[in-house]
N, C-alpha and C positions, 0 to 999 in steps of 0.2 A: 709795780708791787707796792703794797702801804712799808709801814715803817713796823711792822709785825715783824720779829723774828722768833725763831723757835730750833732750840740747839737739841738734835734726834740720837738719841744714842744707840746703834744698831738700826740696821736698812731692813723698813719697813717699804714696800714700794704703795700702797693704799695711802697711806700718811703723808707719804712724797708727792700721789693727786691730788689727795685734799688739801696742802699747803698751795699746787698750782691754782686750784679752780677757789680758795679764800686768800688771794694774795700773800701768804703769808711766806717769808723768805729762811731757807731752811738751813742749817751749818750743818752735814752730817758725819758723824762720824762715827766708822765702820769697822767691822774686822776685817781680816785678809777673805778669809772666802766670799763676802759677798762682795766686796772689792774686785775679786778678781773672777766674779760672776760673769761680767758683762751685761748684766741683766738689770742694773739699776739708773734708772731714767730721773733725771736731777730736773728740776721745775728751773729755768732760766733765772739767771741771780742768783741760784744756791752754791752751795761751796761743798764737797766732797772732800774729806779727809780722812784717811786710811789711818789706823790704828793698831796694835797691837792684839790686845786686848781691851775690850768693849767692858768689862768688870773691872779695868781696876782705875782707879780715879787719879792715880802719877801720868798711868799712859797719857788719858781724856785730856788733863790741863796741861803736860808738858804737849803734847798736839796742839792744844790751842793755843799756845803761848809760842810757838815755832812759827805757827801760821800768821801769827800777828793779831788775836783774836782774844787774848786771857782777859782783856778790858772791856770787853764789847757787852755791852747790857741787856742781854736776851730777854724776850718776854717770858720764855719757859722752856722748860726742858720737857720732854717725852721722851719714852721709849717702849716698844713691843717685847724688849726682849729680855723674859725671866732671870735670868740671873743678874742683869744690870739694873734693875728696882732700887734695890739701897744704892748701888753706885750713885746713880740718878741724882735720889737727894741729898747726898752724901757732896752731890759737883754741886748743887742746888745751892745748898749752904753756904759752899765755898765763894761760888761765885755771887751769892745776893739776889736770886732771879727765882720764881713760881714753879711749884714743883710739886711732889707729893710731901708731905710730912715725914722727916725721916725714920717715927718710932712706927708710925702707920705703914711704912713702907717695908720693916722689919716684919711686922705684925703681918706681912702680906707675903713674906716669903720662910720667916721658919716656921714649921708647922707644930709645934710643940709649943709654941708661943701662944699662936692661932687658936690652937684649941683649948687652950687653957684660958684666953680670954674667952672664947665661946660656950664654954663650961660655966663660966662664973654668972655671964651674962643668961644663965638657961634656955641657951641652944641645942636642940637633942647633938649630938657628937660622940665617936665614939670614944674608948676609954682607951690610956696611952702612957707610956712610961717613955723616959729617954733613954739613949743606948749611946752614953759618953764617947763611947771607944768600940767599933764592931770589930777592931783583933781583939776582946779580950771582954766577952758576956756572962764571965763568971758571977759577977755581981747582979745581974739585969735579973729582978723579981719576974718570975713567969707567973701571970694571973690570968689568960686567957685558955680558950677552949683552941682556936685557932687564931692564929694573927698576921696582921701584915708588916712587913718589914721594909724600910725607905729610907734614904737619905732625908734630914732632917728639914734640908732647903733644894730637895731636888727637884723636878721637875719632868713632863712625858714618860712617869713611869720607869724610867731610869733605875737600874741598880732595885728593883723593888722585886719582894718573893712571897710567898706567903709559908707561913713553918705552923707546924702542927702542935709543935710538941720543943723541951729542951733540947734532946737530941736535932731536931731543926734548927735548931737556932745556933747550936755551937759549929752542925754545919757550915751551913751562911755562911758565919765569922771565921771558919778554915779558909772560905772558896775567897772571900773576901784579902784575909792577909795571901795566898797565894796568886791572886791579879792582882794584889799593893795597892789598894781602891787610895785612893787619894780624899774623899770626904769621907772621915769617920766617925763623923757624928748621925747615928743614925736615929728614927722613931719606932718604936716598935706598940703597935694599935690592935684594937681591938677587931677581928676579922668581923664586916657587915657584910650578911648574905640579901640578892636580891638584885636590882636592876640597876644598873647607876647612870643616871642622870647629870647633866650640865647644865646651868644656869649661865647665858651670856645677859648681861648688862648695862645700864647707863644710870653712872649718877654722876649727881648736880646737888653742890652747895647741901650735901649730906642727904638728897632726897634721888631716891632709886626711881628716875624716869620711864624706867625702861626694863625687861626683863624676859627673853623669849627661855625656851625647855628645850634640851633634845634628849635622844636616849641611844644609848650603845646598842647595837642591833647584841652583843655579849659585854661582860667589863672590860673594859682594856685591858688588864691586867690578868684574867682568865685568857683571853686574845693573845697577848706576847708569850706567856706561859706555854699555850698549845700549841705554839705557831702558825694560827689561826689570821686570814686579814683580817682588819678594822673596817666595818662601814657603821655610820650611824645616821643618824636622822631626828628633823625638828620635828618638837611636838604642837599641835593644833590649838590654840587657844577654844576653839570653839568644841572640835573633835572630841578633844581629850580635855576639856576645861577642871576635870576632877584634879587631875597633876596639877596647874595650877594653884589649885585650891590650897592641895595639902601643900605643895614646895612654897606657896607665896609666903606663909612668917617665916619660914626658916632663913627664906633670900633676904629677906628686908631686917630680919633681926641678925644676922650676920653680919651684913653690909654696916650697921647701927654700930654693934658691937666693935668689932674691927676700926671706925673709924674713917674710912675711905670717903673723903667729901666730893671727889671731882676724877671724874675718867670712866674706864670701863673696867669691865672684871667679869673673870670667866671661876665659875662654881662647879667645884663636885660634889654631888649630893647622892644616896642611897635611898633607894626606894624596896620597900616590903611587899611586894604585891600583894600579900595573906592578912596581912593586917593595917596596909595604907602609910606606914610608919616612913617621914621621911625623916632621915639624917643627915648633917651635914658634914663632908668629907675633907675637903681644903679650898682654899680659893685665893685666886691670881689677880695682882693690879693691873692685868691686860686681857685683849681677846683669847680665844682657846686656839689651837690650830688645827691641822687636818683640815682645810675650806672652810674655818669657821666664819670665816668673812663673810663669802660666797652665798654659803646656806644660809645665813641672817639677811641679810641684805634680798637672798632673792625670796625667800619665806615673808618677813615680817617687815620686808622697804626700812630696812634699819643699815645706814653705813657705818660699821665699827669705828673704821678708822676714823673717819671724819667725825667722829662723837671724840674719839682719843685727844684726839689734836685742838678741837675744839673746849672741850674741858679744861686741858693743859692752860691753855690761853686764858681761862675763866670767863667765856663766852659761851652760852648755855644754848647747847643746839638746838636746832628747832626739826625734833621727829615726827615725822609723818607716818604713822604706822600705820600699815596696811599688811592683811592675810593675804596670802596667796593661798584659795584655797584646793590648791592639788599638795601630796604629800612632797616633800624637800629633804634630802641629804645627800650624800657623800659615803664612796665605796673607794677606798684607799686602791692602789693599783700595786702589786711586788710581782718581783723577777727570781729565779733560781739565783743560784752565786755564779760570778762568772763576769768575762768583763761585758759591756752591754757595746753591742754592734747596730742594732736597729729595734726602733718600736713603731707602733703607727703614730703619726704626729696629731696635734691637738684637733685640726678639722676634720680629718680621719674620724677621728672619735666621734666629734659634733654632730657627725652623720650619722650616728648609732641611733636609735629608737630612745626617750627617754633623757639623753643624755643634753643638758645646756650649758656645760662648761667643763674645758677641761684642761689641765696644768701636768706637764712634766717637770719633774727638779731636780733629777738626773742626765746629766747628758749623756748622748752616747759615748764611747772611751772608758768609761768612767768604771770599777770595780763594783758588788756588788757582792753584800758580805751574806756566809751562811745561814745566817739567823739576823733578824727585827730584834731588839731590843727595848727598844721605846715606839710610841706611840705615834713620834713625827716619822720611823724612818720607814718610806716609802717611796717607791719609785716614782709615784704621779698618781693621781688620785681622778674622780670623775662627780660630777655635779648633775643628781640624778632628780629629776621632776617626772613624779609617775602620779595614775589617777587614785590609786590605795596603796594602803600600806602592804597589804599582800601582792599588787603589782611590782614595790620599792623591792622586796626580798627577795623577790623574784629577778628581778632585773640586775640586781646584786653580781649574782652569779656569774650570769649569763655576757654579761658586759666583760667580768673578768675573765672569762674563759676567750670572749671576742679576741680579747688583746691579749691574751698568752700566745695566742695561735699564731699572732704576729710578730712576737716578742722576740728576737732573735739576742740569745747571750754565747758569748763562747765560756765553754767549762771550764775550769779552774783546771790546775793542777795535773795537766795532761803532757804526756811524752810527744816529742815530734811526731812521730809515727800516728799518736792518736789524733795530734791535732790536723795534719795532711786528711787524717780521714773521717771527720767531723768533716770538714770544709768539703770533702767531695762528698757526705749525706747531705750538707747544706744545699751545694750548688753542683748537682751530677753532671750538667749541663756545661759545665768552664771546667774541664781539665786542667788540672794543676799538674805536668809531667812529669815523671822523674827518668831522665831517660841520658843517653851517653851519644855522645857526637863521632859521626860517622866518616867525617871528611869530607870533602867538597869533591 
């Protein structure tokens, strides 16, 4: 390996090949669940170290200072994972080593910040007050028709609702002090109706290299609401070149504004379909998730991470961008509640029509809660490449209904008696007895 090193905060496995296939020698340090994944594959020479917590910057340096490591001169820090951004440059500082900009890094994770720089800079955005304290919105000016309500620096949709009205909003703040929400700072925005749109990215030394579209087959946030799955899908540079059009100032005047010289970043933006009007929603100093790796990389020959990693470094990738032009995205996979006994495994799927990748991130054993909440929580998702987009919707379904049929969960909250008799609807065939011994 060269004498590159690069200290990852939160286990990215994309970041982990691209440090193998650029020599570059990785220190990772992780939380407990990806830790105790088994799922993360270290490029020979890296150093693996378990953490605490991945957000707070005592854990990061007392870890490295345990391991023998608080002096070691990294070329830079990265990390994928949203709420360790300011951490990031926060060790950045600490330690002397290339990183994000720490106000830039701010500016990339409160959104109340975010839009007020994008305000000033005349980026369309919507209109937004802060919510000091969501126990207690006595004070919070209602200036909307409808709005959206969000943790300030949250992320996948999380803890996020939409309220109509004051009586909405003092709800919330009931439902909110009764689950003792822990971040209470919240945003409260102006509701944009219409299509919403993501902007993945690449920039370089302040210049946006790069920039593909996708579009939420509905909003996430209509999605989590109706308990609805998530699929979405990239948009055509050629196909659909008008979405480019209208989203291209909005990406590059945001990117500008904001600050962001080096790395990648994933954008939410609102589209008008009646009037073309695009808006810009918030935007992250990393890829998006849900396969956003996958669908970029097999759509536009863009690899995320190795752009990430490579920025990090201040070595300015060299993209090769190429259409793929059949349509490209991703149909989330979920499960009832219940704990999970069996699903079809990834080549199973592979075999499906349509279908060229696929990832489970539940394992079987594993509990599976009544309700989605956010945006990542999915059982395994599927990487779908069809000829139209009316093929893609199509297949949506169809793929998920394949793998429900397979999906084997045991119910929740069942009496013995119920579960004895689940297991013989499952398996009529294996006798489970209940029966009294007779004597030899």
């Amino acid at each position: 390996m060269s004498n590159a090193s690069v200290l990852l905060i939160g286990a990215d496995p994309y970041v982990l090949r691209a440090c193998e296939r650029h020599g570059v020698e990785p220190v990772l340090l992780c939380n407990s669940g990806a830790y105790d994944s088994g799922r993360i594959r270290m490029p020979e020479g890296g150093t693996l170290i378990r953490v605490d917590d991945v957000t707070n910057v005592e854990d990061l340096l007392a870890a490295l200072h345990r391991e023998g490591l608080a002096d070691r001169r990294f070329d830079a820090i990265q990390t994928t994972w949203e709420f360790a951004v300011v951490t990031a440059a926060a060790l950045g500082a600490v330690l002397g080593c290339r990183v994000i900009e720490p106000a830039t890094a701010l500016r990339m994770r409160d959104k109340s910040l975010q839009k007020a720089r994008l305000r000033a800079a005349g980026v369309p955005v919507a209109r937004s007050v802060v919510v000091p304290d969501i126990f207690d919105v006595s004070d919070v000016p209602w200036e909307f028709e409808r709005a959206v309500l969000k943790p300030i620096a949250g992320g996948g949709t999380t803890s996020t609702s939409v309220v109509g009205d004051r009586k909405d909003l003092e709800k919330v703040s009931r439902e909110r002090r009764e689950e003792r929400e822990t971040s209470r700072t919240f945003l409260l925005e102006e509701f944009v109706p219409g299509d919403e749109w993501m902007a993945e990215g690449v920039v370089f030394d302040g210049e946006v290299l790069f920039f593909g579209l996708g579009v939420y087959s509905e909003p996430c946030l209509d999605a989590i609401t109706g308990q609805r799955p998530i699929s979405l899908r990239r948009l055509d540079t050629v196909q659909e070149a008008e979405a480019y059009q209208r989203a291209e100032p909005v990406v590059r005047d945001s990117i500008a504004a904001l600050g962001l010289r080096d790395g990648v970043f994933h954008m939410e933006l609102f589209h008008d379909p009646a009037t073309g009007r695009v808006v810009f929603s918030e935007c992250a100093a990393r890829r998006g998730g849900a396969m956003t790796q996958e669908q970029v990389h097999a759509k536009f020959n863009v690899d995320l991470a190795e752009a990430a990693l490579l920025c990090a470094l201040g070595r300015q990738p060299k993209l090769d961008v190429r259409l793929h032009p059949k349509v490209v995205g991703c149909a989330g996979l979920y499960g009832p509640a219940g704990v999970v006994i069996d699903y079809p495994t990834a080549d199973e799927l592979l075999q499906q029509p349509d279908v060229a990748f696929a990832q489970m991130w539940v394992p079987p054993g594993a509990n599976l809660n009544t309700r989605f909440s956010a945006s990542a929580d999915m059982l395994g998702a599927v990487l779908l490449v069809t000829e139209t987009v009316k093929d893609f919707d199509e297949r949506v379904p169809q793929v998920r209904e394949w793998f429900q049929d397979r999906l084997v969960v045991a119910e929740p909250n069942l009496t013995s008696g119920q579960r004895w008799a689940w297991q013989g609807r499952r398996s009529p065939e294996r006798m489970h007895r209940d029966w009294l011994y007779e004597g030899a």
